[in-house]
Residue, then its C-alpha position, 0 to 999 in steps of 0.5 A: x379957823x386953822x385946822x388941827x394937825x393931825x400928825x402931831x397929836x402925841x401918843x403916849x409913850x410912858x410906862x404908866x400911861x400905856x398900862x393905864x390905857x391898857x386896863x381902861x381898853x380891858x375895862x370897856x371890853x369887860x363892860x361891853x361883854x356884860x352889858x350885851x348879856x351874852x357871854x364871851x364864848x357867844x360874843x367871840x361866836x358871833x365876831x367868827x361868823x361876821x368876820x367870815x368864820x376867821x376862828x376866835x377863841x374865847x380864851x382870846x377875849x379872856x386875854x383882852x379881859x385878864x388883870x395880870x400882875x400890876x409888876x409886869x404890864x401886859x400890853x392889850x391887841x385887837x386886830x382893828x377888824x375885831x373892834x368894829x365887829x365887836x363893838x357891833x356883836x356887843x351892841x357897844x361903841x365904848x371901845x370905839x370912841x375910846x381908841x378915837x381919841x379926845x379931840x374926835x371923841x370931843x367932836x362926837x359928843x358935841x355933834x351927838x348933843x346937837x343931834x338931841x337938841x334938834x330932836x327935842x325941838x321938833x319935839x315941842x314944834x309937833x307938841x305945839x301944833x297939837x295943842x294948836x290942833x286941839x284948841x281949834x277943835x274946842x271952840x268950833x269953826x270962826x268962834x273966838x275964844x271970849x274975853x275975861 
């Protein structure tokens, strides 16, 4: 199977599209900063302490979370060190998987989905033991269960 070419994914360079993508990353940082029960001061808090006492304000996170005026779209920055760090204070990887992508978001998803379907399965294999376990116990040793 040929390997995608990774040099040749588009960026999107419409007006439209960059304030869509804009208010989308304002929204997961929204979310995350919720979501975690911590307020944006304990999060930007948290983010100075990991990143080595490098000084956030929360007023920077108000920015990354503020709806300005639909008529003059303002482009939403995060240092890349920030989301990691972010994404581990919020205990929150939206942010993260939003800016891999499609393709790698799509890749993640389906190895997550496989991840839980192995899981199930040695689920049921450690339920099925049990009950085998279980029905050795009821009939005694080198009894046979009778026929109907």
């Amino acid at each position: 199977m040929p390997q995608p070419n990774f040099m040749t994914e588009t960026f999107p360079n419409t007006e439209p599209e960059i304030v869509r993508l804009g208010a989308e990353v304002r929204g997961l940082v929204t979310r995350a900063i919720k979501r975690s029960g911590k307020n944006a001061a304990q999060v930007v808090q948290e983010m100075s302490e990991r990143l080595g006492g490098r000084p956030i304000t929360a007023s920077t996170i108000y920015e990354l979370t503020r709806n300005g005026d639909p008529h003059q779209p303002r482009e939403v920055r995060m240092p890349v060190t920030w989301v990691i760090t972010f994404c581990e204070v919020t205990r929150d990887d939206g942010l993260q998987r939003f800016l891999m992508g499609p393709r790698l978001r799509t890749r993640v998803e389906h190895s997550e989905r496989v991840q839980s379907l192995d899981w199930i399965l040695e689920e049921i294999r450690k339920y099925a033991r049990k009950l085998g376990q279980q029905e050795g116990r009821k009939m005694g040793k080198g009894k046979r269960p009778r026929k109907a």
